[in-house]
Structure formats: C-alpha cells, structure tokens
N, C-alpha and C positions, 0 to 999 in steps of 0.2 A: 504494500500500500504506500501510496506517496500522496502526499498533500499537492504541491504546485511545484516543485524543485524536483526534476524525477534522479539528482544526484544525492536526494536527502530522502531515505527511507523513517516509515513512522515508525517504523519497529525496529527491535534488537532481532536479527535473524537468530544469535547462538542462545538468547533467552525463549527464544519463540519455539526452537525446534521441536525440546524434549514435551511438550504439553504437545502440540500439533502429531508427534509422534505416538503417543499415550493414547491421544484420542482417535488414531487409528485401527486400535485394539479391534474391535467388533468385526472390520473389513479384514485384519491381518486374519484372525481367527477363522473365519467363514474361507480365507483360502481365496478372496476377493481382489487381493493387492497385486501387481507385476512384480515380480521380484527377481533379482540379480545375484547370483551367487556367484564372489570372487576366485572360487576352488576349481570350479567348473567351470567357469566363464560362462555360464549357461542365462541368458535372459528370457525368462517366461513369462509371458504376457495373458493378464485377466481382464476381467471386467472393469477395474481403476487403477489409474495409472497414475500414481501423486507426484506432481512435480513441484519442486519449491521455487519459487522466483524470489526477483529483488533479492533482499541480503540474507539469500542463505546459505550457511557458512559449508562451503567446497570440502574443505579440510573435517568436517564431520560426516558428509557423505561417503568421501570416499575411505573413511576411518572401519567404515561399516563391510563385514566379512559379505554377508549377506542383506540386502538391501531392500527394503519393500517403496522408498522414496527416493526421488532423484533430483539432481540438477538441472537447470533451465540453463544451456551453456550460450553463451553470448556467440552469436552469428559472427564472423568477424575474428576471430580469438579461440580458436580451437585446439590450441595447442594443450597437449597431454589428456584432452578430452575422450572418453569412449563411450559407446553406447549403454556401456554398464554404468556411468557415473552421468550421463544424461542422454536420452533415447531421443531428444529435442533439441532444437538450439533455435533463438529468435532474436529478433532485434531489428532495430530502427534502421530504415532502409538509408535517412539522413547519416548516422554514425558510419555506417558500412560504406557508404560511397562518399564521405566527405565533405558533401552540401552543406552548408555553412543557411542556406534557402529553406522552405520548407518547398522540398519534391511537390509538381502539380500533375503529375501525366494521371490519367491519360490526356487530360487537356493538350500539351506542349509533350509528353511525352518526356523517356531519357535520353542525356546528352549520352554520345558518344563516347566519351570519360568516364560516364558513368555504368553504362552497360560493360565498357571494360573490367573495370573495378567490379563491379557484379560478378560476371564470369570469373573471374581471378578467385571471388572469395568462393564460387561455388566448386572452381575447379580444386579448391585444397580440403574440400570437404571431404 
C-alpha cells in the first residue's frame, strides 16, 4: 500500500510478513497455496498463489526451504531472481524504458528507444 509517494510504502514489509503468513494457515492447510520446494526445485501450482508486493522483504522469502508465498520481482532487475522466489515480475513501463513523460500510446504510440529498451529487458528475461 502507498499513500501518494509510491517510493514510501505505508507499511513495515519485515513487520507485516509473519501475521500475513499466520493468516495463511487455513489455505496452507487445505493444500490451497503454490508452493516451492528449495530441495527439489519443484514448483506446484494451486488454487492461490500469494504474492507479496511493495516492501517485502527478499531476504525472508528466499530464507524459506519450502515456500507457500513469493516475491513480486521488479521487471527490469532480475538478476538472481527464479521462479521459485517469484513466479511474477511487474512494473512501471515508465521505470523500464526510462520516460522521465508519462507513456500515452496507444494515442502517439512507443518511440523507437523505447520499444528497444523493451525488447532488451524482455530478451534477459
């Protein structure tokens, strides 16, 4: 959650987890969650797939042998990322391509610079 600053999150992500994780309980139980097992490398996918966004702390995801929650991995920025520590990745097409503008297409469409940069971040994916 962000008020108006989306570089100032309203919450503590490393405060928030363990309660957000706790009250997972009832879906972990039923067998409900996707979970990731670091031994196997095995990702099985259910019916919810929890992902954490904004400021959740990386270093407690990937802390986790076996995993039933993940990381929102920033588009852009993928380094040391897998699917087991985020099955996702998103973000602001301004950040990715450097627009300093806010992007209008399809009205005017992307520059030329920008569809490169596009490709570029998609081909490292």
């Amino acid at each position: 959650m962000y008020i108006a600053d989306l570089d100032k999150p309203i919450y503590d992500g490393n405060a928030t987890l363990e309660p957000v994780y706790n009250a997972l309980k009832p879906l972990r139980d039923q067998g409900w969650l996707t979970t990731y097992n670091t031994t196997t490398d095995k990702l099985d996918y259910s019916v919810v797939t929890v992902i954490g966004t904004g400021n959740t702390p990386l270093d407690k995801v990937k802390a986790l042998t076996t995993r039933d929650f993940f990381f929102d991995a920033p588009l852009g920025d993928l380094d040391d990322i897998t699917t087991g520590i985020s099955p996702i990745a998103s973000g602001s097409l301004n950040h990715i391509l450097g627009s300093e503008k806010q992007l209008t297409f399809p009205q005017t469409g992307l520059s030329d610079d920008q569809i490169a940069m596009f490709k570029s971040v998609l081909i490292d994916i």
